[in-house]
Structure formats: C-alpha cells, structure tokens
C-alpha positions in Angstrom: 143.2 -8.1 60.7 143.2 -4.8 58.3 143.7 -6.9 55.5 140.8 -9.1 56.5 138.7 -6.5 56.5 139.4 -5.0 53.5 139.2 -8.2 51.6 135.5 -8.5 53.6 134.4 -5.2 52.2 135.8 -6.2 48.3 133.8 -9.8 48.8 130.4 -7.7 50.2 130.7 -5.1 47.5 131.3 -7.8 44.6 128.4 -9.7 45.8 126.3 -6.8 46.0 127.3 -5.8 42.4 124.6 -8.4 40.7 121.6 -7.3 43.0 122.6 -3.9 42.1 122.2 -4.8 38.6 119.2 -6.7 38.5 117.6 -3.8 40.5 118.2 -1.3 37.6 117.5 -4.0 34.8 113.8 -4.1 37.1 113.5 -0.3 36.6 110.1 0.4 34.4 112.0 3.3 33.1 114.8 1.2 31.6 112.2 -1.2 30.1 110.0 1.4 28.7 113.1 3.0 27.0 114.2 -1.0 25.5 110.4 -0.7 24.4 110.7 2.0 22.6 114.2 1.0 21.0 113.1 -2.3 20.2 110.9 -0.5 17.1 113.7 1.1 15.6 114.5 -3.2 14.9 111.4 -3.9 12.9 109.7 -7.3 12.8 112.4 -9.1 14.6 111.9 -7.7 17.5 108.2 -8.7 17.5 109.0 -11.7 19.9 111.2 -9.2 22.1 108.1 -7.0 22.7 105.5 -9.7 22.9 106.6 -11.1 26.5 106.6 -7.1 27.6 103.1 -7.3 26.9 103.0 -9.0 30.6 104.9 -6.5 32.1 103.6 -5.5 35.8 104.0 -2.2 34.7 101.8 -0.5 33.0 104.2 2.2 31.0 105.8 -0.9 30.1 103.1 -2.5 28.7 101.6 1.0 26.9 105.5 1.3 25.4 105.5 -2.4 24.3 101.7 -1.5 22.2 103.0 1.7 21.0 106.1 0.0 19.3 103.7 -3.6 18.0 101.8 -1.1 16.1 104.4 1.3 14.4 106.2 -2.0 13.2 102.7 -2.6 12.0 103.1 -6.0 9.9 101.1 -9.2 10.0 103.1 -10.6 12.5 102.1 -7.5 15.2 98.6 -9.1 15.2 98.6 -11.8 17.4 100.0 -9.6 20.2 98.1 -6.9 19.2 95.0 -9.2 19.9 96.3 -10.4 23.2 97.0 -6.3 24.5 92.9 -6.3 24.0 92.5 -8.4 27.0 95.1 -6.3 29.0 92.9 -4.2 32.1 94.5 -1.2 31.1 92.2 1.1 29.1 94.6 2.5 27.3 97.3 -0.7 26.2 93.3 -1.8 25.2 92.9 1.3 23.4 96.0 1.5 21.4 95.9 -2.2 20.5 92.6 -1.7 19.1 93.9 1.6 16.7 96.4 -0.8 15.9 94.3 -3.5 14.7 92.7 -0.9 12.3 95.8 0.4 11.0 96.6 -2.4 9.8 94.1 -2.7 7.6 93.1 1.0 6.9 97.3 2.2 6.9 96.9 5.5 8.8 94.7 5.5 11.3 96.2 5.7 14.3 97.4 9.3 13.4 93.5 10.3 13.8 92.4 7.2 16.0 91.0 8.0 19.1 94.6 6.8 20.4 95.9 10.2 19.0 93.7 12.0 21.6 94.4 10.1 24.7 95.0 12.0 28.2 96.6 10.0 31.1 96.6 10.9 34.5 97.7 8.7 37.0 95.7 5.5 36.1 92.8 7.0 34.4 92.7 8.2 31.1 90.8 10.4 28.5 90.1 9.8 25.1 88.0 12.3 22.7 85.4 10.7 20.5 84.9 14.2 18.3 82.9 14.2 15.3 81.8 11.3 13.7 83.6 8.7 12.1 82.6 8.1 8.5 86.0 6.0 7.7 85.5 2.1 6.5 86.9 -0.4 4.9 86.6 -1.4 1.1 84.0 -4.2 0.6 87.2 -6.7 -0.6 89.3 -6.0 2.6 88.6 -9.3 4.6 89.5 -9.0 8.2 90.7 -12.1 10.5 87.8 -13.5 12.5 89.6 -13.3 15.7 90.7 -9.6 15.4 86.3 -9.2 14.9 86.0 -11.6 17.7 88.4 -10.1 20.0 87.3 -6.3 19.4 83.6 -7.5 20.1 84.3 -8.7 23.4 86.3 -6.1 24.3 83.1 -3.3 23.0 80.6 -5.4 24.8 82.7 -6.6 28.4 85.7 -3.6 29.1 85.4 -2.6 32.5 86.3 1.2 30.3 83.6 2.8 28.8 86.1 4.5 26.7 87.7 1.2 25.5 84.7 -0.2 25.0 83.7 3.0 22.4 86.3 2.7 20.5 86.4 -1.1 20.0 82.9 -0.2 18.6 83.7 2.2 16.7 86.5 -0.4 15.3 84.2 -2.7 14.6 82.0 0.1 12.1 85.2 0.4 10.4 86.3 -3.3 9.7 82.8 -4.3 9.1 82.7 -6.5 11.7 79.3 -8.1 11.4 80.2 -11.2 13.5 79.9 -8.7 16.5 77.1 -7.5 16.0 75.7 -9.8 18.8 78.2 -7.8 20.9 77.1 -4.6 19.5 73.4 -5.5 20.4 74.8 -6.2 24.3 77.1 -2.8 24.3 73.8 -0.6 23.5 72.6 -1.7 27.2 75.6 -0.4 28.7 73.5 3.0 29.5 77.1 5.1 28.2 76.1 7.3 25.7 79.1 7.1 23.5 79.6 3.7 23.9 75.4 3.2 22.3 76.4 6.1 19.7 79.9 4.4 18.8 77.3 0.9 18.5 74.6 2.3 16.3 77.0 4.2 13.9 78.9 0.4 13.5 75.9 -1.2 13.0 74.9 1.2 10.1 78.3 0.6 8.5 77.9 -3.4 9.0 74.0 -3.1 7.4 73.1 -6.2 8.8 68.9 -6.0 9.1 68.7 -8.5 11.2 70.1 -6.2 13.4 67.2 -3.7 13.3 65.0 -5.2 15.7 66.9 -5.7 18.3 67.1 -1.9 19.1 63.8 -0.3 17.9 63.0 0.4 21.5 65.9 3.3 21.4 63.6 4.8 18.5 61.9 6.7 21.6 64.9 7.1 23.8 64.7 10.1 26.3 68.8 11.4 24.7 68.0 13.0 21.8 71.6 12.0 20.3 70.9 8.5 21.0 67.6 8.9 19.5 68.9 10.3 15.9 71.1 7.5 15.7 69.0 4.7 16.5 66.4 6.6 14.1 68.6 6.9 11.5 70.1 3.3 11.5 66.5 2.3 11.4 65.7 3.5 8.6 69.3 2.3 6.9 68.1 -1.3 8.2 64.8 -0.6 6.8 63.3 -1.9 10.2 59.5 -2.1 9.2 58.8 -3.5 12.9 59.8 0.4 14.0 57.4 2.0 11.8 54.7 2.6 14.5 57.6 4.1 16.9 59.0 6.5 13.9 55.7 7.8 13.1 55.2 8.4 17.1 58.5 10.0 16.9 57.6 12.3 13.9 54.0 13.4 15.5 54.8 13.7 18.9 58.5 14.8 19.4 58.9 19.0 19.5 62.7 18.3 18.3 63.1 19.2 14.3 66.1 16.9 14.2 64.0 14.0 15.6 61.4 15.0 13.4 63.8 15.2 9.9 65.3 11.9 10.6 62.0 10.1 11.8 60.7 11.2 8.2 63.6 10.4 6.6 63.7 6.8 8.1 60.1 5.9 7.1 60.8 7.4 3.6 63.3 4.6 3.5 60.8 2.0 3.5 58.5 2.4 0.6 54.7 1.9 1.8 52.0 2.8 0.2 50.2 3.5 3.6 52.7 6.4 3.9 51.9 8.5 0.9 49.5 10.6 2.1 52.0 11.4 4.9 54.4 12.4 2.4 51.7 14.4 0.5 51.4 15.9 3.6 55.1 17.6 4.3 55.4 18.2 0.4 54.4 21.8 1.2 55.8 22.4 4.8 57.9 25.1 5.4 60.7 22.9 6.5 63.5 22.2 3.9 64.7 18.6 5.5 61.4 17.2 5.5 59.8 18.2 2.0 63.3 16.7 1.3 62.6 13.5 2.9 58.7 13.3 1.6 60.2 13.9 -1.7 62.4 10.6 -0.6 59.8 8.6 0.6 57.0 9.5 -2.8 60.3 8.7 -5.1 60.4 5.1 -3.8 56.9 4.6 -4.2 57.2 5.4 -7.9 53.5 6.4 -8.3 53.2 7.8 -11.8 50.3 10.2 -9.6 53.0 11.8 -8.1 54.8 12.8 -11.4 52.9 16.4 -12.0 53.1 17.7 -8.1 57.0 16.5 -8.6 57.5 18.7 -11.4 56.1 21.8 -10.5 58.0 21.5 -7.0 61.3 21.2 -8.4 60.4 23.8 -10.6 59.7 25.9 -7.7 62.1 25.1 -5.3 64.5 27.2 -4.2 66.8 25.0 -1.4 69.3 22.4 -2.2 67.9 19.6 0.1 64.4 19.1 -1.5 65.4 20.0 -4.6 68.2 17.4 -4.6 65.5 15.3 -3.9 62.8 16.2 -5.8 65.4 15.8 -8.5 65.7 11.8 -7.4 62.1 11.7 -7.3 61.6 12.8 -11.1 64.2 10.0 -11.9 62.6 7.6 -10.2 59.6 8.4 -11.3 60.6 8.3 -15.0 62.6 11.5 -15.9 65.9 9.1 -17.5 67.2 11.3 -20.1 70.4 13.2 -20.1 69.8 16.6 -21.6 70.9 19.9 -20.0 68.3 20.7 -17.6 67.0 17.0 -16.6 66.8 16.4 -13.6 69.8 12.6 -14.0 71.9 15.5 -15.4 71.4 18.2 -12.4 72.4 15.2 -9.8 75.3 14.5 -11.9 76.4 17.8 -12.0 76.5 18.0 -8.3 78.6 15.7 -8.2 81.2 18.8 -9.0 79.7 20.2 -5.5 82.5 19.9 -2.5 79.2 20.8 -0.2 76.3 18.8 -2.0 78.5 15.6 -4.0 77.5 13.1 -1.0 73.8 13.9 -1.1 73.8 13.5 -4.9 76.3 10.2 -4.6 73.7 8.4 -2.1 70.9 9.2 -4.6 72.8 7.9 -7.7 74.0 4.8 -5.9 70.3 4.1 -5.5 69.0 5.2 -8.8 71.9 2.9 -10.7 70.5 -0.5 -9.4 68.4 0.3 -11.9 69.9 -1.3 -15.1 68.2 1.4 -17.5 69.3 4.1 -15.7 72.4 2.3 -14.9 73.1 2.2 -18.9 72.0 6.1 -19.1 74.5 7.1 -16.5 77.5 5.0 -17.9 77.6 6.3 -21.1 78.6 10.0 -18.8 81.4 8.5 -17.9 84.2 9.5 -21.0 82.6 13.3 -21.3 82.4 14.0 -17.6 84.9 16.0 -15.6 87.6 14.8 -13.2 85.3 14.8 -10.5 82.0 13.2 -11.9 84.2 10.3 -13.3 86.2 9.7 -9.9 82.8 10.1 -8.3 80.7 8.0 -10.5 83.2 4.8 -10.0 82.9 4.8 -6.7 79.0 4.9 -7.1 78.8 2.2 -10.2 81.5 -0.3 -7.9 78.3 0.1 -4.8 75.3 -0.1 -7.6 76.9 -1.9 -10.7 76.5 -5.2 -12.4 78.5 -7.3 -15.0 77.4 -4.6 -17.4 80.0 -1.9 -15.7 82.6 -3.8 -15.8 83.9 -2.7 -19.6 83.1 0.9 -18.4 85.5 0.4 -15.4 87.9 -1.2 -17.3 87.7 1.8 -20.1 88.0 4.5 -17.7 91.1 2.9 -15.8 93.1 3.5 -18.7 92.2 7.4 -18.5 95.1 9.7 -19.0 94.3 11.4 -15.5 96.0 9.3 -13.2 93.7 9.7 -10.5 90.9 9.1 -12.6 92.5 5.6 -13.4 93.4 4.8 -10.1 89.4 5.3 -8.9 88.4 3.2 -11.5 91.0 0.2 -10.8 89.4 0.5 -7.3 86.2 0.3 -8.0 86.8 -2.9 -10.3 88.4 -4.5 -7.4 85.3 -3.3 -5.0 82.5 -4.4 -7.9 84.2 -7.7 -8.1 84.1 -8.2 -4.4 80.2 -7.9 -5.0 79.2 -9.9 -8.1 78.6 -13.6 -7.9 
C-alpha cells in the first residue's frame, strides 16, 4: 500500500509539472522580458513580436512596441500600424513616435514617447515647446501610415494619443489627414486643437483655411494665436473680417501682433492705410508686420516713408522688415549697406538667421533677385552658404540648379553636404 502511494504522489506531481509550466510561461513578466530580448535579434524577430502585439497584457503589448521600433526597419511598419489601433494610450503613443522615426531617424529620443508617465492605467505625456521638426519635401510617406495616424488624431478615446498623432501628422506632412485634422480641432482639448493647427501649417494645404476661421475669435488665447497665425500662412482671405476684429477689438498684444501679421500676409490694397497706420506705433512687432504687409503691396508710394524708417529704426523686428520691404520695393543691389545685403548678413545671426531666412525665401521667387542673391553664394561665409541652400532649394528654379551643384563641391564639407540636400529637395519641387 506504501508503495502505491508513493507511486500516486510521483504520477500527481508529474502531471502537475506541465500546468506548472504553462502557468509561468502565462506570466506577463516572463513575456515582457522575451519582449525585450527579442530586439537584441533584429528583423527576424519581427514576426516573434508581431503576435505579442495581442497580448491581454498590457506591459506586454507596450514591451512588444518598444522593441518594433528600436529594430526600426521597413518591416516594423505594418505592426507598428496595427499598435495604432491598440486602446492603450500609450502602445498608441509609442507606435506613433515609431512611425516618425522611421522616417525622421531620431525622434523617439525627443518624441513625446520620451516623456511619458504611467501610473496604473493612465498615463502622462508632456507636449513642451513647440515642435518645429518636419520632413524634407522628397521624403514620401506610405499612405496607410497618414491614414492610420489620422484616425487615430481624430477618433482615440486619449486626448494625449490623439495630440501626438497630430503632431505626427505636422511632421510627415500628412495632408491626406487633414480632413481628420479639421474633425480633431472640435474635440474642445486644447492640445489636441494646438497639436492640429501647428500640422496644418506644416501641411499648407489652403483649402484647409476655411474650415477653421471661426477659431480666429476663440475665447483661449493660445488657441487663438495659432488659428491666427495658420491663417495667415493659408492666406485665408475669407478670415479677413474676423483678423481685423481680432486686431481692433482684442486688449492681448500677442493677438494683436499676429492678427497684423496674418493680414500683412495677404497683400490688399484695402489694407494699406491700416498699415500706414502701425508704421509709427510704438510697438516693435506690429510696425514689423505693417512693414510686412506695405512690402507685399509693392507700392512704389511707400518707397520714401520705407527709407527714412529703416534709417531710423533702432529694433531688429521692423528693421528686419523694413529691410524686406526696401527689397521688395526695389532696393536689389548688393553693396555694403543695402538693405539684400543686411538680410544676408543676418543670416550669420544664431538669434535673428530664421527671421531673415523666411524673408529671403520669399524675396528669391523673384527670379531677378533670385540671380542677385546666387551670385553671394562662392564669397559668403560658412553660414550664409549653408543657409542660403536651404532657402534657394524652398524658392529656386532650374536656374539654381548649377549654383547648387557648384557649391556641393565646396571644400567645407558641411557646406557640400547642405547643398547636395538642397538639390535633392529643389528637385522634389520642379516639374
């Protein structure tokens, strides 16, 4: 009978040996640590990670992301694509950073994945600053990726995955989306609306513009500078009557600056007077942005009261701009005290360069001051030629392309490697 039992207790313990080991193969810990192993394997374990994308747990399915993206080849797309529909904010989240990395190698180090907090099942992720990042013109991004990230900005149950999928789509251009975009700005969440307004001025798709001039007069003053400043990028002319309420009746300067700013955007000669008007007010930003808007109305009137204000000024904004305005207005001659030649030297400026790039992109669609500016390009410094390729491949025309070519072969290798990227970005543009 002893021996019975004995052999009993052997049987039972052997058969309990397999449910024993399933039960720690089921532990999330265990599968969260084969997750994370699995990366060390590269792009064959892509199909080992993929079905852990169904996981029931969570930590799994986070672990499973985590490891797609750091393999980060074209083959982590697809399930990158498919974590998007996951209901975790945060598997949503780092699927989306991963999307971008792949095209924009880097980014999840500063995504908004970088930042996130988890406690329990809720999350936190920090949207700070502003997110200027974006990809070159010739970078062409899978529809589906676009597809996927737009119904994941305008349908997440998270706010904060829904943000960030915006703020994805501002990066990759995604101007498919932009009818998700549109439906994300009536979400009422005030990052995911900023996040949507700052993508659709990276996309610069006007027919956009309309669809959100109503926000022109929103009640948040951050949701009103943006929708006022991608306005004006749009050149919305429908807003017009809404920016000049904006400008007369809001006691915000910041509302006031960019309502000015966004009607000097859209050259009207029904504006001029108004311009006239903030010429002489005691506000930098907007005799800045009046010197903007009489610029682009090239009235050769304007010429004397041009000169003797940039003669006179004394702060960087207007006189950056009264310096456009003299261009525009005929001043096209290099010499040492032009004004072409003053915005090309502050190109040299850490603080001022991108105020001085966004007027010379705009000044060089102009082929005669297009050829002016070119010939700068073998006498200027490291920085004005590095700076002046990325502005002639936004604003050039077949006639750059010798210059380009020229100024890749410079001995500075940083100097050729600007140009060889604007070729690539000007080719993307011409017919």
């Amino acid at each position: 009978m002893a021996l019975f039992r004995t052999i009993a207790s052997c049987a039972l313990l052997c058969a309990c040996l397999p449910l024993a080991a399933q039960q720690q193969k089921s532990d999330p810990r265990q599968r969260v640590r084969a997750a994370r192993d699995l990366a060390k394997q590269g792009v064959e374990a892509i199909p080992k990670l993929t079905p852990m994308l169904k996981d029931p747990s969570p930590e799994v399915r986070i672990e499973a992301v985590k490891s797609i993206v750091q393999i980060d080849t074209q083959h982590s797309l697809d399930p990158l694509i498919e974590a998007t529909r996951d209901n975790d904010p945060e598997v949503q989240i780092r699927a989306t950073d991963g999307l971008v990395n792949f095209y924009l190698p880097g980014y999840v180090e500063s995504g908004v994945g970088a930042t996130l907090k988890r406690a329990g099942a809720a999350i936190k992720a920090s949207f700070t600053g502003q997110s200027d990042q974006v990809i070159d013109p010739y970078v062409q991004v899978r529809p589906d990726i676009i597809a996927a990230l737009g119904k994941l900005a305008s349908g997440s149950v998270s706010m904060d995955a829904r943000a960030n999928a915006a703020r994805a789509l501002g990066i990759l251009r995604g101007k498919d989306a932009v009818p998700d975009l549109i439906k994300a700005l009536q979400s009422g969440d005030e990052q995911v609306m900023l996040e949507s307004l700052l993508a659709l001025q990276k996309i610069r798709d006007p027919a956009s513009g309309p669809r959100f001039s109503y926000l022109v007069l929103d009640m948040d003053p951050r949701i009103q500078l943006a929708a006022i400043e991608t306005t004006g990028l749009l050149q919305n002319r429908e807003a017009l009557p809404r920016l000049r309420r904006a400008l007369q009746q809001s006691d915000n300067k910041d509302v006031r600056r960019a309502a000015l700013g966004a009607i000097a955007m859209m050259p009207d000669a029904a504006n001029r007077s108004l311009f006239l008007q903030y010429m002489n007010d005691k506000d930098e930003q907007l005799r800045a942005a009046a010197a903007e808007g009489l610029a682009r109305l090239k009235d050769p009137a304007d010429l004397p009261l041009m000169e003797k204000a940039y003669a006179a000024e004394g702060k960087m904004p207007p006189r950056l701009a009264e310096a456009f305005a003299l261009v525009s207005l005929g001043q096209t001659q290099i010499a040492q005290f032009s004004p072409l030649q003053y915005l090309l030297d502050t190109l040299n400026s850490v603080a001022w360069r991108g105020v001085s790039r966004a007027y010379l992109i705009e000044l060089t669609r102009d082929p005669a001051i297009r050829a002016t500016v070119q010939t700068t390009l073998k006498s200027g410094t490291k920085g004005e030629k590095m700076e002046l390729a990325g502005i002639l491949a936004r604003s050039g025309g077949k006639d750059t392309v010798p210059y380009l070519q020229a100024l890749s072969q410079d001995p500075d290798t940083d100097v050729a490697n600007a140009a060889l990227n604007a070729l690539r970005i000007l080719n993307a543009r011409l017919p």
